[in-house]
N, C-alpha and C positions, 0 to 999 in steps of 0.2 A: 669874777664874783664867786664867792665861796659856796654862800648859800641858794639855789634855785625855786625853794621851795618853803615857803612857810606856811603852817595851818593853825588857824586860831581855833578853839573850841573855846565853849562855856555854857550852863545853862542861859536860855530862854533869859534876856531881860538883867544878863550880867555887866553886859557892855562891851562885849566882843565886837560886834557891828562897828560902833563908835569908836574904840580903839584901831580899827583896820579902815575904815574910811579917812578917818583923821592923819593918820601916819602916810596914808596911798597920796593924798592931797600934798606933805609938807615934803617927800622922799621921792626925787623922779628915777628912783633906782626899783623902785616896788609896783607891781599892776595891782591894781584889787582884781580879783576875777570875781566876776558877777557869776551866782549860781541861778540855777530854775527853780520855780516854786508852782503850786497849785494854788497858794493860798491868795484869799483877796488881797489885794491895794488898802494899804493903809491912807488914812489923809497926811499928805504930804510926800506922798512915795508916784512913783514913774514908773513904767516901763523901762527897765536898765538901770532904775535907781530905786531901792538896791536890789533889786531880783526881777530876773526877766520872770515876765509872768506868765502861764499857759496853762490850757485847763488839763484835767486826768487825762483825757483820751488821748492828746499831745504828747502828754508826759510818759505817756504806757507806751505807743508809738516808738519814742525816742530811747526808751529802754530796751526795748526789741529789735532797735537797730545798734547797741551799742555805742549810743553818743554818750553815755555819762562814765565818768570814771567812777562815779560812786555815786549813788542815791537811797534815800532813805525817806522812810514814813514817820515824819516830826510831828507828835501829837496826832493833830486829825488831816495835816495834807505832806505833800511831797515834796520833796528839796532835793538838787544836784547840780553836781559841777560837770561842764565839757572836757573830753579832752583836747577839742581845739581852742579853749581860749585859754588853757596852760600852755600850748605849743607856743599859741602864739605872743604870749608876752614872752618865751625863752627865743624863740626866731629876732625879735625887738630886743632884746640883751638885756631883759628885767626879768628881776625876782618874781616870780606868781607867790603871792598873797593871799589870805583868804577866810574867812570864817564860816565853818561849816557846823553841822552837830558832829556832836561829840560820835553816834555811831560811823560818823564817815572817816574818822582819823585812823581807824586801823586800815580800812580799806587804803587809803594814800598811802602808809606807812609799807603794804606788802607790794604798791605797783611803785612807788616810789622810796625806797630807805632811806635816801641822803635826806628826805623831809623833814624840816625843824619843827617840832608843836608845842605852844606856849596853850596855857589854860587860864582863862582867867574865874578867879572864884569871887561870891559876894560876900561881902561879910557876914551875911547871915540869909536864914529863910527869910527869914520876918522882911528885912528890907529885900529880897529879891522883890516877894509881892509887892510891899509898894512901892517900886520902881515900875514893875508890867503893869499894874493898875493905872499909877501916874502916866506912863507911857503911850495906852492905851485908852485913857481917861475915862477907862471906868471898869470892871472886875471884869474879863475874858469869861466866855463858858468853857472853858477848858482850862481853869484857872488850877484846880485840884488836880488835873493832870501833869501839868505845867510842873507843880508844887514836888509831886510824887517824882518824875522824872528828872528833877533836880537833883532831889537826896540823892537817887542811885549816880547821877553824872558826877557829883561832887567826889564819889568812891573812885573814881577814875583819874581823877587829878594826879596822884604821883606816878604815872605810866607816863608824863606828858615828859617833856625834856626841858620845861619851865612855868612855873607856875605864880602866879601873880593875885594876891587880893586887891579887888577895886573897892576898897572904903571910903579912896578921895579919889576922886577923878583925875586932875589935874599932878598930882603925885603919883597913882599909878599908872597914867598916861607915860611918864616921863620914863617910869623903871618899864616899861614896856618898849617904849624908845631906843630906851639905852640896848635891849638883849637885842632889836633886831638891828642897831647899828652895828653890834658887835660880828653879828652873824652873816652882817654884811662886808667885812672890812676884808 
């Protein structure tokens, strides 16, 4: 397998999530790796779907022992990836997979180079919001932060090593398909 390692980025509410669960599903060459979060359980979300969940004191804990290959303070909680559950979909002979924030991409990028990262962008502000709204069903308190932290993430897209607008889902599902088939072949 060529590539070991792909990292999604995007702002909040672009469709990264749904791009990387949906491709981990139809691709049994790909892991999703589930990261950590602080933040609450959405309705319809799991434990291990899509983020293991644990509170700060856990999460600070497990920073001070070196479990995360990279972690980051997204809005108002904490998000990060193991580096055993990249070992271990590379031990299992699959690509690790993954959508992170955007500040974890460089971190991966200096512990790991050969790392592939595709960006996906919205087609605009206007519809990011209501997409997280829709999403959310109804306006987040950290809606304006959300918004703010976007503009700046959007400035970061040409550092990535592919970059994708999601205007139609199902269209750019497909160009997203194709770059990590390629990266797979």
């Amino acid at each position: 397998m060529k590539t070991r390692l792909i990292v999604v980025a995007a702002p909040s509410g672009a469709g990264k999530s749904s791009f990387v669960e949906k491709l981990s599903r139809e691709d049994s060459r790909l892991e999703d790796i589930v990261t950590f979060t602080t933040r609450s359980m959405r309705s319809g979300e799991s434990e291990g779907h899509p983020y293991h969940f644990i509170d700060k004191a856990e999460f600070q804990r497990r920073i001070e022992e070196g479990f995360f290959v990279e972690w980051a303070k997204v809005h108002t909680n904490f998000y990060g990836t193991s580096f055993q559950s990249i070992e271990n979909s590379w031990k299992s002979g699959k690509c690790a997979i993954m959508d992170i924030d955007i500040q974890g991409v460089a971190t991966f990028k200096a512990k790991f180079p050969d790392a592939k990262t595709v960006f996906i962008l919205p087609p605009s502000i206007d519809e990011l919001r209501r997409r997280i709204t829709k999403r959310d069903g109804t306006v987040p308190a950290d809606m304006e932060v959300r918004m703010a932290n976007a503009e700046k993430e959007i400035l970061e897209a040409s550092k990535f090593d592919f970059q994708i607008v999601n205007d139609n889902f199902e269209h750019s599902y497909a160009e997203f398909k194709k770059i990590v088939e390629k990266l797979l072949a």
